[in-house]
C-alpha distance (Angstrom), angle and dihedral (degrees) to the residues before:
residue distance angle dihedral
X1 . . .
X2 4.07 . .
X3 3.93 83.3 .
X4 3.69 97.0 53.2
X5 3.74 94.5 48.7
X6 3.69 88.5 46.7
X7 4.03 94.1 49.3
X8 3.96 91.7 44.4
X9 3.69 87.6 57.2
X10 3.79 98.8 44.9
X11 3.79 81.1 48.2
X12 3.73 94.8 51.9
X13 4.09 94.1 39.1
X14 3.80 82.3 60.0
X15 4.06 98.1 44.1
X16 3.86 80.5 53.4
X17 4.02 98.6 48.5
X18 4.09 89.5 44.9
X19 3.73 89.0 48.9
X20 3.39 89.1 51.1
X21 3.66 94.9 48.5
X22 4.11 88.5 55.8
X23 3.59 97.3 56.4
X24 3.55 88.8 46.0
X25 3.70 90.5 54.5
X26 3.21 104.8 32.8
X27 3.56 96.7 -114.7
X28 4.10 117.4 132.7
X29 3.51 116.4 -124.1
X30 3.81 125.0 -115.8
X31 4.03 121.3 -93.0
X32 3.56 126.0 -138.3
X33 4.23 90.1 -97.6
X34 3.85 86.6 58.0
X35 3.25 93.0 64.5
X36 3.78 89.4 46.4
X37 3.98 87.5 51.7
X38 3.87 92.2 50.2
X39 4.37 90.1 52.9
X40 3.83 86.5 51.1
X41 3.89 99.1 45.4
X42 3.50 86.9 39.4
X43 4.05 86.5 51.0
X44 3.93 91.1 45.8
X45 3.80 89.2 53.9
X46 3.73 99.0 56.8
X47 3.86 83.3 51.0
X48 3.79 85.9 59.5
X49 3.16 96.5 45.7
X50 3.75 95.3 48.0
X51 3.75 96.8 54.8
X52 4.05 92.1 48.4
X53 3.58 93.6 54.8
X54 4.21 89.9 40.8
X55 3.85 91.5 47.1
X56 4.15 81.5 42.2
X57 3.67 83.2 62.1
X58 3.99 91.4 -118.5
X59 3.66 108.7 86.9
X60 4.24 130.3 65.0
X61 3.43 108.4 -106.2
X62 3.73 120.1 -81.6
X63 3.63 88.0 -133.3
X64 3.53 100.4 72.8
X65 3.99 93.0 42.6
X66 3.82 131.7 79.8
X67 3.14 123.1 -130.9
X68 3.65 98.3 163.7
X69 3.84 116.2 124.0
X70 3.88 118.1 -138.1
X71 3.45 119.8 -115.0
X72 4.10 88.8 -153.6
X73 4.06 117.7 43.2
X74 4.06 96.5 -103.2
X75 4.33 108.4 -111.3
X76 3.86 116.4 -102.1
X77 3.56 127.9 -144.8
C-alpha cells in the first residue's frame, strides 16, 4: 500500500510540474478526451503497422488480431 501512495504522489508532483510548465509556456494542458484521442491514434497506428508488415509478407494478419482498446479494464479471475 506504502508503494501506491508513494507512486500516486510522484505521479501527482509531476501532473503539477507539467502544469506548471504549460502556463509558463503558454501551452494548454491536455483534457481527459485527449488522452482518450492519443489510446485510439495510438490503436489506429498499430493497425497500420500491422497490415504493412502482413502485406510485407512478415507480419500475421491484422485481421485476425485486436487491436481494439477497452473502454472498461477487462475482469480478472
Amino acid at each position: 500500500m506504502i508503494v501506491c501512495v508513494q507512486r500516486l504522489d510522484k505521479a501527482m508532483d509531476l501532473i503539477q510540474k507539467d502544469d506548471e510548465a504549460r502556463d509558463i509556456l503558454g501551452l494548454p494542458k491536455p483534457t481527459l478526451l485527449d488522452f482518450e484521442e492519443i489510446t485510439v491514434k495510438n490503436t489506429m497506428l498499430k493497425r497500420e503497422m500491422a497490415a504493412v508488415l502482413f502485406s510485407l509478407g512478415i507480419g500475421d494478419n491484422p485481421d485476425t488480431n485486436s487491436y481494439v482498446t477497452a473502454k472498461q479494464p477487462a475482469k480478472r479471475g
